[in-house]
N, C-alpha and C positions, 0 to 999 in steps of 0.2 A: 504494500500500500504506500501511495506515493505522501513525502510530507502534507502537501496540500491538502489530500484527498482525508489523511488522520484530525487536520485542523477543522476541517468542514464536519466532520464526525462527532469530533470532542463538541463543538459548537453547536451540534443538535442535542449532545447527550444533554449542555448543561443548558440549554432553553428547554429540551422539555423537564429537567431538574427542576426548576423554576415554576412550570405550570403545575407538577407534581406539588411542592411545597405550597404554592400562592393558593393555590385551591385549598387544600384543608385548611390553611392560617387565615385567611382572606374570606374562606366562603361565607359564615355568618355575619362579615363586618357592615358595618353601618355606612353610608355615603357619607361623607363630612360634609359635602357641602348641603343636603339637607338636612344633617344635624345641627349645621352654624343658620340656616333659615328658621329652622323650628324655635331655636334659643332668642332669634332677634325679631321674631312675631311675623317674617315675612310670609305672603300670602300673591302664590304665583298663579297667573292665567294661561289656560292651556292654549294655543292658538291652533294645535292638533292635537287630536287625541292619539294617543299612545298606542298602536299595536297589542300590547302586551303590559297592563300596567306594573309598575315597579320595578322595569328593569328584568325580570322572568318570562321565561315562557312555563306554563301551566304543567306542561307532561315533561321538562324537562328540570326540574326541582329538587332532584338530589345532588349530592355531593359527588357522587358518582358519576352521574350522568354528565352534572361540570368538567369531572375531570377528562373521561371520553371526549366531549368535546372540543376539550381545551388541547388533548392531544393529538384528535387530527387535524382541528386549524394549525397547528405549528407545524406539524406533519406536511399538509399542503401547502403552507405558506414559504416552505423549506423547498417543495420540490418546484412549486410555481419559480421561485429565485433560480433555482438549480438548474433549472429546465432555461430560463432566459440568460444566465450566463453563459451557460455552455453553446447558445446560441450565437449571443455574442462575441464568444473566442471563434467559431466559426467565421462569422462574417469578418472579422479582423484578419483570420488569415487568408480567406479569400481575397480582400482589398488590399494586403501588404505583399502578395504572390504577383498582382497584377502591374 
């Protein structure tokens, strides 16, 4: 395995480290910004209504099911990049050949 290819590896391990830890630590936590709203009386207008109130979607409400999800957005977000880089090294050696 080539250096580069280990650094792009370690760098999925510890992003998805990250959504492994941020979800259990994180998942019950409160928003501060409307905890600092509720403290200073503030009283906000929807101009849309919400999809999904509070930030949740209904069937997807465990911790679990966060985390799933939380792993294959990083998961796809990882190969969406991977996939345009390696596109991009492409095209560079195509226009540096020519």
């Amino acid at each position: 395995m080539k250096k580069t290819e280990k650094g792009i590896l370690y760098g999925l391990i510890i992003a998805l480290t990250f959504v492994i830890l941020g979800t259990f630590v994180l998942y019950e936590s409160n928003e501060t910004l409307d905890m600092v709203a509720e403290q200073l009386g503030v009283i906000g207008n929807n101009i849309l209504t919400a999809p999904f109130p509070e930030y949740s979607v209904p069937w997807f409400d465990t911790v679990w099911t966060s985390l799933v999800l939380g792993m294959i957005s990083t998961i796809a977000i990882f190969a969406l990049t991977y996939a345009v880089g390696k596109l991009l090294l492409k095209i560079r050696a195509k226009s540096d050949t020519k």
